[in-house]
N, C-alpha and C positions, 0 to 999 in steps of 0.2 A: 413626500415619498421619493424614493429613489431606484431610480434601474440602471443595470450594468447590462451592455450587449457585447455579446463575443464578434465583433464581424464577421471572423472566417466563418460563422454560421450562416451568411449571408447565405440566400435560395433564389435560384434561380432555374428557369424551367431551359432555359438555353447554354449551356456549359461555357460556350466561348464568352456570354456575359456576365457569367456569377467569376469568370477567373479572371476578365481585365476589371470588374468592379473592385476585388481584390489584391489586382496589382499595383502596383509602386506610381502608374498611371492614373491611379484613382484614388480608392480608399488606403493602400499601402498598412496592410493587416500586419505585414513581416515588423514594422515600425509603430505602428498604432494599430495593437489586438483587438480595442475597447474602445466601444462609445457610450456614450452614459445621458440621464437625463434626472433634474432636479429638481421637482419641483419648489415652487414657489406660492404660488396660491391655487387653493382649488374651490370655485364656487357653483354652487346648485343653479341652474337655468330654467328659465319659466318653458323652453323649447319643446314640443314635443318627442323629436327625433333625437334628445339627446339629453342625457340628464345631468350632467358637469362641465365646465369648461376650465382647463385647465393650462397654467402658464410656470414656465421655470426656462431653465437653463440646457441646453443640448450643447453634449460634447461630442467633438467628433472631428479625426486627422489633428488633433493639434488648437481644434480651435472651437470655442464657446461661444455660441450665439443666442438671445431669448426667440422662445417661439409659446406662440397659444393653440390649443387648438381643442375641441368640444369632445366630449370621453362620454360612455354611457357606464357608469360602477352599479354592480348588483351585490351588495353585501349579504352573505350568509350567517350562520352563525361562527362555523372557524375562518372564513376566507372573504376577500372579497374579489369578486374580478372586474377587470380592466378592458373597456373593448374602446379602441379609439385609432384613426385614418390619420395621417400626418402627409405630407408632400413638402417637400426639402428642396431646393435648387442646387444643384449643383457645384456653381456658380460661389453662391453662400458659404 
């Protein structure tokens, strides 16, 4: 699967952080609107707190890095949802 994020949708409960994570200083939305993510494989886990783990590709400012990280999918009949915590470094 695949997701597109708008950044400038980024949220934040402190206005002076949601506007430098946005600036030119940070994520620079004026130049890179979009982050996006690929995946790659998705496999069922024997885990109780978590029913997928899932690995692909994150885009973001310019640059592509792999990350894994454990998704809980509830499929319905038309939809399916996605519920899953990620923590990024900065840095990265």
């Amino acid at each position: 699967f695949e997701v597109e994020i708008e950044v400038a949708s980024l949220y934040s409960r402190t206005v002076m952080l949601a506007w430098y994570l946005k600036s030119k200083n940070a994520f620079d939305v004026a130049t890179y609107p979009t982050a996006s993510f690929r995946s790659t494989s998705v496999k069922a886990t024997p885990d109780a707190k978590t029913s997928h783990f899932v690995t692909g590709e994150f885009s973001i400012h310019g640059r592509t890095r792999s990350v894994g990280f454990p998704a809980n999918f509830s499929v319905a009949a038309d939809s399916v949802d996605v519920t899953a915590e990620i923590t990024l470094k900065q840095s990265d």
